[in-house]
Backbone as a ProteinNet text record, in pm:
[ID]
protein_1_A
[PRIMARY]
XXXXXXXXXXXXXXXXXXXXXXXXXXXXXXXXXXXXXXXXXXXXXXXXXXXXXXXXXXXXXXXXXXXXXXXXXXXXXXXXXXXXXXXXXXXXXXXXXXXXXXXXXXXXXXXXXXXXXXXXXXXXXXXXXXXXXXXXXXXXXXXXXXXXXXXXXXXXXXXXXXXXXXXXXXXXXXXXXXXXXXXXXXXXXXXXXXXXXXXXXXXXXXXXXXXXXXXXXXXXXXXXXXXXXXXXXXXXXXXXXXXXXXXXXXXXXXXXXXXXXXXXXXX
[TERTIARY]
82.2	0	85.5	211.3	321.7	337.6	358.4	367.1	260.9	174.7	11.5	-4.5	3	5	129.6	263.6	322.4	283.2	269	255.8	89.7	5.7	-84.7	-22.6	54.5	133.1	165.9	234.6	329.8	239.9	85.7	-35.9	-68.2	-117.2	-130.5	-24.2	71.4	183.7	202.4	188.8	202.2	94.6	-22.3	-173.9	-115.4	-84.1	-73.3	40.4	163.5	235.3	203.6	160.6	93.4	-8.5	-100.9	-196.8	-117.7	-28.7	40.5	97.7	153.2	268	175.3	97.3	-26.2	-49.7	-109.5	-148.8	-19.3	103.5	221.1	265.1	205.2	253.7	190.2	246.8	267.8	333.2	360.2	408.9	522	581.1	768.7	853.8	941.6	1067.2	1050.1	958.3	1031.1	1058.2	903.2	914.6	940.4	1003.7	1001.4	1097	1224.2	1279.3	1241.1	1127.7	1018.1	951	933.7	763.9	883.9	979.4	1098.8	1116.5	1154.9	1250.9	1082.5	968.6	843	790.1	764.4	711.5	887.6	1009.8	1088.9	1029.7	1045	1040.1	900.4	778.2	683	649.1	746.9	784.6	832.4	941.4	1028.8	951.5	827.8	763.8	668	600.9	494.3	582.8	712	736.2	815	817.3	875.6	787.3	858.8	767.3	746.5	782.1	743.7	680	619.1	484.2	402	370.8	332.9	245.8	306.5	264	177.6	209.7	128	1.4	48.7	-80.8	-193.8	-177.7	-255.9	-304.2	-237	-312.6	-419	-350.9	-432.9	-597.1	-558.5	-690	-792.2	-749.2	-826.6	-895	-788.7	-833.8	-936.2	-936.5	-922.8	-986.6	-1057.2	-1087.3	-1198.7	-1250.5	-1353.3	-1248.1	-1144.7	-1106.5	-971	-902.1	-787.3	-863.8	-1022.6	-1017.4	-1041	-1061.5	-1089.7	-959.1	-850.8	-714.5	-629.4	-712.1	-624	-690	-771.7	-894.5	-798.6	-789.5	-726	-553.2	-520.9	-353.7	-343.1	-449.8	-449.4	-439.1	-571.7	-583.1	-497.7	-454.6	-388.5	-229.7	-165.9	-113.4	-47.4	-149.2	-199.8	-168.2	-230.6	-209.4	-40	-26.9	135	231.9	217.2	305	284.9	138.9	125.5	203	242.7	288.9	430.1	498.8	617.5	670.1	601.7	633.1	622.9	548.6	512.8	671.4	727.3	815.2	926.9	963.6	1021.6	1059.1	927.4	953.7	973.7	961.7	997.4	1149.9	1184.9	1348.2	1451.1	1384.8	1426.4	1452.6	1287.5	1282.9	1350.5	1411.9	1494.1	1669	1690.5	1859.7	1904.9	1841.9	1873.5	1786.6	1837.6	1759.6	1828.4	1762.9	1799.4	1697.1	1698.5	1593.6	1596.8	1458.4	1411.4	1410.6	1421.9	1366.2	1236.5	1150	1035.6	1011.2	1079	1124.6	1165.7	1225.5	1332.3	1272.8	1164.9	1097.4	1022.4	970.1	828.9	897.9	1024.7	1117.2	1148.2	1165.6	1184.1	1111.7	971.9	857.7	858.7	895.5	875.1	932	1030.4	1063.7	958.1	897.6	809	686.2	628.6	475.5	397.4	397.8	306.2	336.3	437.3	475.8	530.5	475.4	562.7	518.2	381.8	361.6	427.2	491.6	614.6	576.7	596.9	585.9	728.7	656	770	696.7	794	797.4	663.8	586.1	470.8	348.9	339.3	270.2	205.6	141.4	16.9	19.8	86.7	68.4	-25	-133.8	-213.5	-205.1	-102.8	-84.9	-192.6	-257.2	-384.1	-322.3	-340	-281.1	-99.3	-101.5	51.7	126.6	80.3	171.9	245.2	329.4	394.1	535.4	577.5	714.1	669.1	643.2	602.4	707.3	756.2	899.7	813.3	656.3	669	621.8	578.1	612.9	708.5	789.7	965.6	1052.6	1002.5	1079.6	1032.9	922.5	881	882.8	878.2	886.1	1040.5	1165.2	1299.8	1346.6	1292.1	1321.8	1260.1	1162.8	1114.1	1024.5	1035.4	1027.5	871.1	788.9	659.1	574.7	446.6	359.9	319.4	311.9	298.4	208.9	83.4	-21.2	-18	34.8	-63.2	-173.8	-251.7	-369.2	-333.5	-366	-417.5	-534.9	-575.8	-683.9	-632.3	-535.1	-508.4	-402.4	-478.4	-372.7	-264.4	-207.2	-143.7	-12.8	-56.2	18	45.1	-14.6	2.1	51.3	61	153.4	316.8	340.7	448	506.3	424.7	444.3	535.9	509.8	488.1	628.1	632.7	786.9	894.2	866	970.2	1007.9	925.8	943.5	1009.3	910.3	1073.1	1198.4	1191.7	1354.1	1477.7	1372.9	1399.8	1393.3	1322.2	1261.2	1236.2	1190	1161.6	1145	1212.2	1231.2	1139.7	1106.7	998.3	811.1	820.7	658	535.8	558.2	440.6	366.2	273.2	125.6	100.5	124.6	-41.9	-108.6	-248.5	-363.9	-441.2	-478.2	-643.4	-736.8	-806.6	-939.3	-957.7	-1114.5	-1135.8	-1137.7	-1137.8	-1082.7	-1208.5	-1326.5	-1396.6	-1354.1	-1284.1	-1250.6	-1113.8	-1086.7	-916.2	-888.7	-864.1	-805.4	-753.2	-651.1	-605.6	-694.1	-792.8	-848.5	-892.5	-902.7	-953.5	-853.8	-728.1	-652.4	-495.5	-534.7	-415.8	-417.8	-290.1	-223.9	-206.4	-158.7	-145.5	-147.1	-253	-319.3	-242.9	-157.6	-130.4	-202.6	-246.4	-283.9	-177.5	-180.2	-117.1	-190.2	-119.1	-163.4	-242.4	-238.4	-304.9	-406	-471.2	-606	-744.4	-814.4	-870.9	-989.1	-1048	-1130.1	-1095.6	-1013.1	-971.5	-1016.2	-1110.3	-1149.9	-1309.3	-1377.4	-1464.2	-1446.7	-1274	-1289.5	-1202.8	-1175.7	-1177.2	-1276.5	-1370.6	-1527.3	-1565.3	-1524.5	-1584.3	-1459.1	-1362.9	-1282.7	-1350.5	-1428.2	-1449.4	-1481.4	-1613.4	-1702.3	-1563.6	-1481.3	-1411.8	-1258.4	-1207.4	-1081.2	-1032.8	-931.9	-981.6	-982.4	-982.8	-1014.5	-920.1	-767.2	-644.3	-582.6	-640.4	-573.2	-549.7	-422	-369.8	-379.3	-405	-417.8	-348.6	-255.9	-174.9	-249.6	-270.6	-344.4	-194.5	-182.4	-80	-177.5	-141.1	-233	-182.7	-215.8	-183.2	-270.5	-239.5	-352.7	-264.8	-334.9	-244.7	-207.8	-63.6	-26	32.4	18.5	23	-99.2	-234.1	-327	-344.4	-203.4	-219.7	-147.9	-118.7	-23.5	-79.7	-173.2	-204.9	-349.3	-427.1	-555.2	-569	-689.6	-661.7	-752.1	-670	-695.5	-904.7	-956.8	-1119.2	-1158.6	-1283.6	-1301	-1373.3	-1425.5	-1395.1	-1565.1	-1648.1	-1722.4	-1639.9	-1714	-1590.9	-1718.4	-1780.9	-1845	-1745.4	-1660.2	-1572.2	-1412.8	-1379.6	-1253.4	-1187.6	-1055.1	-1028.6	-955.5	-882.4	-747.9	-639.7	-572.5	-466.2	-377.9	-324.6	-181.4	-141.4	-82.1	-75.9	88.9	168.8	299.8	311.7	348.2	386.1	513	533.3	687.5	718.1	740.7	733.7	837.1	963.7	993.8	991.6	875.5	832.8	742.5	667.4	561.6	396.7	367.4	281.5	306.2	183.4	184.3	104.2	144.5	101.3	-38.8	-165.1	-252.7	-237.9	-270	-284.7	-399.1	-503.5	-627.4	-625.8	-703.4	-735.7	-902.9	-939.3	-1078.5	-1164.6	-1277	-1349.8	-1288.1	-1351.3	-1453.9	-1293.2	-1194.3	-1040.4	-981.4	-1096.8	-1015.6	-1090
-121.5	0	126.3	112.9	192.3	276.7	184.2	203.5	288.3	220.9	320.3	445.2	478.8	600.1	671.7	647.1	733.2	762.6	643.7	709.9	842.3	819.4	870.7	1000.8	1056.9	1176.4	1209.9	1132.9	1190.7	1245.8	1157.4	1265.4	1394.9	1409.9	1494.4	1585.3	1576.8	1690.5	1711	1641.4	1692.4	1740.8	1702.9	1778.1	1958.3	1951.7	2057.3	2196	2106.3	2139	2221.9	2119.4	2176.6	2333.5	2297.9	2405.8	2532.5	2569.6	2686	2706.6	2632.7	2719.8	2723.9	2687.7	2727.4	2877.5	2918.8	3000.5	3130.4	3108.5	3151	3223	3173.6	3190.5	3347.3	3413.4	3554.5	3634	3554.7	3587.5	3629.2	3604.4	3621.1	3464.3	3518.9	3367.1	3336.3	3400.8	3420.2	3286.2	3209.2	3079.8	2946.3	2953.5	2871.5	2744.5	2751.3	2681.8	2579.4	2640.8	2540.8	2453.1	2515.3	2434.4	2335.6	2393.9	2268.7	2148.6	2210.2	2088.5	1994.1	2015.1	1988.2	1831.5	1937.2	1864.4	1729.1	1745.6	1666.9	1587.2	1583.5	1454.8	1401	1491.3	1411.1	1323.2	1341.7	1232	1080.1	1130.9	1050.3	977.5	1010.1	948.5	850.1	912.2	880.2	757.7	737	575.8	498.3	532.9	439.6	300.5	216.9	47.9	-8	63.6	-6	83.6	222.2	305.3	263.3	189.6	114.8	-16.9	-67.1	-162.7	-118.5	-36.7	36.3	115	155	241.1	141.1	7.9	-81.6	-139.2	-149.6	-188.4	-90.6	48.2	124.8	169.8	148.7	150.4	43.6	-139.8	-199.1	-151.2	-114.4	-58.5	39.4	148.3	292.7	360.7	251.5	318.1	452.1	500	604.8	724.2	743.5	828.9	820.7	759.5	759.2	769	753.1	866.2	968	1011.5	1157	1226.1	1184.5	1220.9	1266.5	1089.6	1109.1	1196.6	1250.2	1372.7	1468.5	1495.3	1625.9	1674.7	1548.3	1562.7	1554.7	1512.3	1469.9	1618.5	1697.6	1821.6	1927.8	1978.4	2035.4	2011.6	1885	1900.8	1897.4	1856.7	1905.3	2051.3	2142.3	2288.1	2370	2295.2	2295	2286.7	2126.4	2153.1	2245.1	2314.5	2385.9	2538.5	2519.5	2641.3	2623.1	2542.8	2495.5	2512.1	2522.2	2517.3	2656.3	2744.5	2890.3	2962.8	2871.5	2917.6	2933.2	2766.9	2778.1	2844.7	2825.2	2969.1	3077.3	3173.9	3257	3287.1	3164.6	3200.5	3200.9	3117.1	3108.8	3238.9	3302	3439.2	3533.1	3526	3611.3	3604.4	3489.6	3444.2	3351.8	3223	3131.7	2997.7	2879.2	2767.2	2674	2556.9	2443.9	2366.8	2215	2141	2015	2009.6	1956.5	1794.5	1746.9	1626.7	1564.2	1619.1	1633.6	1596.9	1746.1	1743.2	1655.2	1607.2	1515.3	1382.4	1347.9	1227.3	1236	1361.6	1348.8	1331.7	1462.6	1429.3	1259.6	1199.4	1078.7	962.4	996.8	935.7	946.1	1099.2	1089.5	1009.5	928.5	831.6	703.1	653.3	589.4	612	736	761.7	739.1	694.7	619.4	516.3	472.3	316.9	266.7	169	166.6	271.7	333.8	430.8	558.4	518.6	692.3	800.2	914.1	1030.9	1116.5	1140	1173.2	1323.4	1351.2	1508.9	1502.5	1387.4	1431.4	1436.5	1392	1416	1536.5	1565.7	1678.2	1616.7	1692.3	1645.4	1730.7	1682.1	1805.1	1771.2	1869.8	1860.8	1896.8	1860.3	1904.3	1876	2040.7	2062	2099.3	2184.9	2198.6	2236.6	2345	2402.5	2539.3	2620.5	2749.6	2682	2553.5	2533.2	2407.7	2418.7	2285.5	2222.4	2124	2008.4	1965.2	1897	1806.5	1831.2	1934.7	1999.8	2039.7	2037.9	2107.2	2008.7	1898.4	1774.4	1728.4	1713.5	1648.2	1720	1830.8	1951.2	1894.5	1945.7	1954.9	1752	1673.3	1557.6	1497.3	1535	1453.8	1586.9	1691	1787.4	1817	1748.5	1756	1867.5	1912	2044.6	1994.9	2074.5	2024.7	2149.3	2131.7	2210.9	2182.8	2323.7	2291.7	2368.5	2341.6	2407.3	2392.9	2472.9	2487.2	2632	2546.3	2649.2	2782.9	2751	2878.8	2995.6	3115.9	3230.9	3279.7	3250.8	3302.2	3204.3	3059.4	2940.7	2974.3	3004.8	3021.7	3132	3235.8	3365	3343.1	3226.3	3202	3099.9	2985.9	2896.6	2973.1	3068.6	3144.2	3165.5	3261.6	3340.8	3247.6	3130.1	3004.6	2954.3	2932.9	2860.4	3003.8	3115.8	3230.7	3219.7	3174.7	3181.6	3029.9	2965	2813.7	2753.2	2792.3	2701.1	2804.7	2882.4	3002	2929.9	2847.8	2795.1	2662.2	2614.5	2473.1	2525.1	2420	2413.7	2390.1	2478.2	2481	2603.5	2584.8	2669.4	2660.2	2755.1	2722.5	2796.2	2724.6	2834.5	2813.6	2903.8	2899	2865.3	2752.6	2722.1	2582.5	2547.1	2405.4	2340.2	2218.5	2108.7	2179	2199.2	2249.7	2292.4	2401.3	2514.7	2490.5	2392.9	2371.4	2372.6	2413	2411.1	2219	2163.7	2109.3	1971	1961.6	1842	1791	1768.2	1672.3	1625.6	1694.9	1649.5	1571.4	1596.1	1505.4	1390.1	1321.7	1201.5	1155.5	1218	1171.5	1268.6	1273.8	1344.4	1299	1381.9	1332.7	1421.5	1353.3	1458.1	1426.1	1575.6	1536.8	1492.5	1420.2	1359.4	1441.3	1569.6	1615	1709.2	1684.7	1718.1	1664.1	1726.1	1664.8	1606.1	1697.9	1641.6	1542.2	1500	1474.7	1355.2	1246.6	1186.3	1220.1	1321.7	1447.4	1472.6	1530.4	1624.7	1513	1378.1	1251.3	1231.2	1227.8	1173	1265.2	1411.3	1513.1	1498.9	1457	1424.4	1329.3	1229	1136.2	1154.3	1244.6	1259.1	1410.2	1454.7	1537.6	1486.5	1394.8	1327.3	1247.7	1217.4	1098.6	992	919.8	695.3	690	767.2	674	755.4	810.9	913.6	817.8	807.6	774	858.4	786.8	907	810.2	890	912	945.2	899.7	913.5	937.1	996.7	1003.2	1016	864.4	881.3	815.1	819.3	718.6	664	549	468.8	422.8	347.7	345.3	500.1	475.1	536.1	640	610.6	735.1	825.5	764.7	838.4	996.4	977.7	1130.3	1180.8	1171.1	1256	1315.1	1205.8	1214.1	1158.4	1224.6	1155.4	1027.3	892.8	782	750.4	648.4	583.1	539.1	554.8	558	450.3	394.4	326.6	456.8	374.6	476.9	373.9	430.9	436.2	300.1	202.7	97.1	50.1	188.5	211.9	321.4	377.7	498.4	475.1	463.2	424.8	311.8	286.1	132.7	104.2	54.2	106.3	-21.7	20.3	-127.3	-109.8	-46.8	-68.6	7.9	-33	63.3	8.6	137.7	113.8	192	66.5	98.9	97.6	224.5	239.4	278.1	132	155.8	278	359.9	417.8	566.6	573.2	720.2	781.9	923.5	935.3	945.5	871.8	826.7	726.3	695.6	570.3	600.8	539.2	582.8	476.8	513.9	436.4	503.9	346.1	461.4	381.6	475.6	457.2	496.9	387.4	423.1	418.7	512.7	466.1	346.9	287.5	170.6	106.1	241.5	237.1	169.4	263.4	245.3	61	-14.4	-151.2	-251.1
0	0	0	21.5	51.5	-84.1	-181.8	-310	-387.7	-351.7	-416.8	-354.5	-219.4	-188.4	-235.9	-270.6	-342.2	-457.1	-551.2	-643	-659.6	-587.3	-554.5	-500.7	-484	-384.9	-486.7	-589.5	-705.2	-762.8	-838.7	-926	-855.1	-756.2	-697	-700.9	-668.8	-676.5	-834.8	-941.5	-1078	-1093.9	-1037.5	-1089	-1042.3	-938.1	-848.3	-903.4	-939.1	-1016.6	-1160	-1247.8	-1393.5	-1363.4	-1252.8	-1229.3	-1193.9	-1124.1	-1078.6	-1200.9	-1301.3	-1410.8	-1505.7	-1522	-1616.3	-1603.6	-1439.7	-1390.9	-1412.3	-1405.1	-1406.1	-1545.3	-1622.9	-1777.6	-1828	-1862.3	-1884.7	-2015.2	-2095.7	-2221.1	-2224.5	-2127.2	-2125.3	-2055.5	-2080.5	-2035.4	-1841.8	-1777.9	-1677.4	-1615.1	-1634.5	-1538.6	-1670.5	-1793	-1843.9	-1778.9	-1692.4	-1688.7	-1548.2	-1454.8	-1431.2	-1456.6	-1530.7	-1661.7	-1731	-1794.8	-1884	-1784.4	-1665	-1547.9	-1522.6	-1465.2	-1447	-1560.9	-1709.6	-1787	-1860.9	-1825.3	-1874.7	-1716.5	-1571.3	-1487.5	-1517.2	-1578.1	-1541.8	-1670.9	-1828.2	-1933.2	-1870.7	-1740.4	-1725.3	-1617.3	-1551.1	-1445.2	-1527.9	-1681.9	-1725	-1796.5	-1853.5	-1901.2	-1823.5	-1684.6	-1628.8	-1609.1	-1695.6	-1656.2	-1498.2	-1414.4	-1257.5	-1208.2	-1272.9	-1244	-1368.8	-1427.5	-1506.2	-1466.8	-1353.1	-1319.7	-1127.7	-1107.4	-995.6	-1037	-1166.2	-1208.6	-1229.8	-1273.8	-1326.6	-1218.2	-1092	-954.3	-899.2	-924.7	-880.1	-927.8	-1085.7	-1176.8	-1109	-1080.6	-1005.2	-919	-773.4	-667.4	-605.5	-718.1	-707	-837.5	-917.8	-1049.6	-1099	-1016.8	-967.3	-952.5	-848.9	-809.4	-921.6	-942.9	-1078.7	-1215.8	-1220.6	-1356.6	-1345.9	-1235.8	-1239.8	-1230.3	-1104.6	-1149.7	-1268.7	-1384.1	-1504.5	-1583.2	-1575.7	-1634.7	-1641.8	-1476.4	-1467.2	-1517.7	-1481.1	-1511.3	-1675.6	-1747.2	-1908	-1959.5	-1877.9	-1969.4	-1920.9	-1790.6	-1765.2	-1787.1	-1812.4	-1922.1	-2027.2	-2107.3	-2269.1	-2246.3	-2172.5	-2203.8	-2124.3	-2053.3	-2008.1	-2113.7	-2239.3	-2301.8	-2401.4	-2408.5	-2518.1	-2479.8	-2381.4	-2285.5	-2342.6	-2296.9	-2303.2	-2446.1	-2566.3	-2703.1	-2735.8	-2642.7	-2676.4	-2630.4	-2447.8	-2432.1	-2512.9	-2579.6	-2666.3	-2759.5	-2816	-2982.7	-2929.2	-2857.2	-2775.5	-2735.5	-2658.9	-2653.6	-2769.1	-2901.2	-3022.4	-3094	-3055.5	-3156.3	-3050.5	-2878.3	-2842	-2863.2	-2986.6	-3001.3	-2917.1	-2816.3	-2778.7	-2826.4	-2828.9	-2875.8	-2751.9	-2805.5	-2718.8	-2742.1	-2679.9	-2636.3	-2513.1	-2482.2	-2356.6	-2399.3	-2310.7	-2297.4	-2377.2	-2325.3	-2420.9	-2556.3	-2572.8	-2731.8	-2815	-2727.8	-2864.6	-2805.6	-2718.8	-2736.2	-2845.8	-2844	-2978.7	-3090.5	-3147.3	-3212.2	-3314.2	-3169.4	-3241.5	-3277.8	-3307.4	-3368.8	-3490.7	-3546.7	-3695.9	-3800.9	-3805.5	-3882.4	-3882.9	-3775.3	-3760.4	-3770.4	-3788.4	-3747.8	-3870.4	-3986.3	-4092.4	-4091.1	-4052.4	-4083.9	-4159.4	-4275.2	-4389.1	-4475.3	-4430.2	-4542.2	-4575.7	-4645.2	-4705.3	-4721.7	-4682.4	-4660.8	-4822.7	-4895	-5002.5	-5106.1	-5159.7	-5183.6	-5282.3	-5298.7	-5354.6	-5251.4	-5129.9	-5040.6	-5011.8	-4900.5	-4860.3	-4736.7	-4619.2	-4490.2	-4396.7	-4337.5	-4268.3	-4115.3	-4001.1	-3859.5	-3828	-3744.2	-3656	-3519.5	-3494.4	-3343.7	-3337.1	-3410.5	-3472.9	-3390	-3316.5	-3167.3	-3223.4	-3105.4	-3100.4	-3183.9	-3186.7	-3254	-3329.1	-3474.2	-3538.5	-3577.8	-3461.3	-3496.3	-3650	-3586.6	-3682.1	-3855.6	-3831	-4021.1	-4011.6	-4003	-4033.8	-4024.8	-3988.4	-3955.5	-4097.3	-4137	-4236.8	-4368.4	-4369.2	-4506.1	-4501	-4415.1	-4471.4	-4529	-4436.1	-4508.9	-4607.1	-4661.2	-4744.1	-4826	-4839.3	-4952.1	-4936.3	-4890.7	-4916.2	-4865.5	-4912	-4820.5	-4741.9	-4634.6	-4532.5	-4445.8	-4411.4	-4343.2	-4191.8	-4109.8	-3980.1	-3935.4	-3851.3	-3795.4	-3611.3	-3583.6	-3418.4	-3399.5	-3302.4	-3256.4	-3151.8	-3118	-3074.6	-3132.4	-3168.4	-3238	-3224.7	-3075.5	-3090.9	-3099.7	-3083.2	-3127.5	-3269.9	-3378.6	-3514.5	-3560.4	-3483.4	-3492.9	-3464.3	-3338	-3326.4	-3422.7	-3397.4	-3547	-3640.6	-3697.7	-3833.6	-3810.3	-3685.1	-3689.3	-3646.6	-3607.5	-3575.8	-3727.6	-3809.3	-3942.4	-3970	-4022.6	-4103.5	-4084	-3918.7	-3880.3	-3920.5	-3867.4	-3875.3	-4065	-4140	-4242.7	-4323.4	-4373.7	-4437.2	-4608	-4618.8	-4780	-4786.1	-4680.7	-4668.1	-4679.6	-4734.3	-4789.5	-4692	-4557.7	-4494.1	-4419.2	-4384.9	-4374.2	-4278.4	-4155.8	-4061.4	-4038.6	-4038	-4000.8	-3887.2	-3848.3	-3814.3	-3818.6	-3880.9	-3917.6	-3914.6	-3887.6	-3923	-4044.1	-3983.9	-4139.8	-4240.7	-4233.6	-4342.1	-4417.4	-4366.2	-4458	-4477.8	-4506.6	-4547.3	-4727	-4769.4	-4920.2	-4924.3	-4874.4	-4839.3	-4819.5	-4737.5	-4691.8	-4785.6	-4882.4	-4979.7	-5041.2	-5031.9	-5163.8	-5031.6	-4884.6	-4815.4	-4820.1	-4865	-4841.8	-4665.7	-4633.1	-4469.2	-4352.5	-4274	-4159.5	-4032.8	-3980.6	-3856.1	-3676.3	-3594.4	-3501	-3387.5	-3317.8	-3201.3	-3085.8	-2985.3	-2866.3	-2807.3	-2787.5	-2693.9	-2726.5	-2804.2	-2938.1	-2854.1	-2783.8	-2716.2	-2784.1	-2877.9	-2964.3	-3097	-3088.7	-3185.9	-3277.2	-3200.3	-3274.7	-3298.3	-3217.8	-3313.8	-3454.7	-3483.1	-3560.3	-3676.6	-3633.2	-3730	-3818.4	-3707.2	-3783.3	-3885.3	-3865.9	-3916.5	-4062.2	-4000.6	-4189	-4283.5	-4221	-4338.4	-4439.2	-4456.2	-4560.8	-4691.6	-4623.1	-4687.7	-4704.7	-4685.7	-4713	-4845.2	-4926.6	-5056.9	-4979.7	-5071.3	-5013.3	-4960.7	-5034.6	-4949.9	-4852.7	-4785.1	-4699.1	-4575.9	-4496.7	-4388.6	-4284.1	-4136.9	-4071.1	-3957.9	-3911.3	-3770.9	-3645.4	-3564.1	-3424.5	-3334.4	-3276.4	-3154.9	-3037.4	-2955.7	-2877.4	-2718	-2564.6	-2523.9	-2404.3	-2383.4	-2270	-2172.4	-2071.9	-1947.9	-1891.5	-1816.6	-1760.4	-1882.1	-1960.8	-2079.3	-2128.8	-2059.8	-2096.3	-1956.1	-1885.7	-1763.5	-1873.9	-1998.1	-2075.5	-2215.3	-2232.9	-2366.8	-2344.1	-2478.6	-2525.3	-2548.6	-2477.3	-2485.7	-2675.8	-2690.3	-2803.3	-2744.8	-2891.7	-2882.9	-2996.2	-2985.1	-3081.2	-3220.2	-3330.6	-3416.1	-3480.3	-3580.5	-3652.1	-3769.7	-3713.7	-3830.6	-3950.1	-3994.6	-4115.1	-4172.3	-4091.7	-4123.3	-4114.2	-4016.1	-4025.8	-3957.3	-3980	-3969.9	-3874.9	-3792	-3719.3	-3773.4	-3843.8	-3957.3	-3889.9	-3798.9	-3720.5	-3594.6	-3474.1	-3366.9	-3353	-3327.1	-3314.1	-3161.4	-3132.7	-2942.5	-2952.1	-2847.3	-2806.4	-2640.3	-2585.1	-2502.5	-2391.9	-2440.2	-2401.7	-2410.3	-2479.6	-2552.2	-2470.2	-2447.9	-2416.9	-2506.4	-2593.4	-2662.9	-2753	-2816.1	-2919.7	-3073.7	-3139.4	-3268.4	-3344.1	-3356.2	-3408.3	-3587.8	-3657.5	-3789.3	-3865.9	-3915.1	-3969.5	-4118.2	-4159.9	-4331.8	-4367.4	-4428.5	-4463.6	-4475.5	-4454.2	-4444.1	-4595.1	-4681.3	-4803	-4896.8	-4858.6	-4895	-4858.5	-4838.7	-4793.7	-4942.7
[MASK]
+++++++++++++++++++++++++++++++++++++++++++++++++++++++++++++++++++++++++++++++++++++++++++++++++++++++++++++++++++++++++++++++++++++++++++++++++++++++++++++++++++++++++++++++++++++++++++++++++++++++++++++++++++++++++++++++++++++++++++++++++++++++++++++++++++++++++++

């Protein structure tokens, strides 16, 4: 029981944690290297395999009061790291760079995140949920040549976006905007849709691709369950008149997992 109440101390103190630097965030550097040190231990808490195996006792035990926990620690933060990427582009556009821990976990998905399906300079990639520093169109525009669209819902994520790529990428083939998939130029004619993990609606605004996507469009879910769902959006079942789920690539030392879906109609 020793065990369960820590780790039970630990949610609580990250719930507790996330909520103050949320609250903290002010549109300057002051508390970024909080929020950095914060969101890199609580990566390193969320894949450890022997809180892995407590979390799964505790879900038995305790399953009433640990979803409401993982509620809270899911969305608060989701909007932490969206914090954390704002800080970023920020210290970028003041003449310093670097990267977190974090970072270079998500970082190192993109070679893997379609699978065998290739990502190549004739592609149309559409990010949903792109963020203040889009690794992953800039990761994917400079290697493999292709356009590459992001969207996020928040403005002033896409204002920074913008001035990270001038600085960073300026010669790569991507976009982000503002707006829903409706109104995308783009959504009919993408090859491969990727979302990020922490998209809360995101398999909402799936459903809402079907009827506007072609047959062969691939779509990337970044998603995670377990003790990866205090981090990320859990994997959902899906309309299997609509879409399919043909492959899930688990990694177990990452902080998410990759589902990837193809149209019904496309089989």
């Amino acid at each position: 029981m020793e065990k369960l109440a820590s780790i039970q101390d630990s949610l609580n103190y990250y719930r507790d944690s996330f909520q103050q630097a949320a609250a903290q965030y002010d549109q300057t550097m002051t508390h970024h290297m909080e929020l950095q040190k914060l969101i890199d231990d609580y990566s390193r808490f969320i894949t450890d395999p022997h809180h892995q195996q407590i979390w799964e006792r505790l879900q038995d035990e305790e399953a009433v009061h640990m979803s409401l926990i993982a509620e809270d620690l899911r969305h608060i933060s989701a909007w932490c790291v969206a914090l954390m990427e704002k800080y970023r582009a920020l210290k970028l556009l003041e003449g310093s760079s670097g990267i977190t821990d974090y970072f270079k976990n998500i970082e190192s998905c993109i070679e893997q995140e379609f699978g065998g399906v290739q990502v190549t300079g004739e592609s149309r990639v559409l990010m949903i949920g792109s963020g203040s520093f889009p690794m992953t169109p800039m990761l994917i525009a400079r290697r493999t040549g292709a356009e590459v669209i992001g969207i996020d819902i928040d403005e002033e994520s896409i204002q920074l976006g913008r001035s990270v790529i001038d600085q960073l990428g300026p010669e790569l083939n991507i976009r982000l905007l503002s707006a829903p998939v409706e109104e995308l130029d783009v959504t009919g004619t993408a090859t491969h849709i990727i979302f990020s993990s922490t998209v809360a609606q995101k398999y909402d605004i799936l459903d809402r691709l079907y009827p506007l996507t072609n047959r062969e469009v691939v779509v990337a879910m970044r998603y995670g369950n377990d003790l990866k769902s205090l981090f990320n959006f859990p994997l959902q079942e899906t309309d299997p008149r609509k879409w399919k789920l043909t492959e899930t690539i688990l990694r177990p030392d990452q902080v998410f997992d990759i589902a990837l879906y193809r149209k019904e109609s496309a089989q």
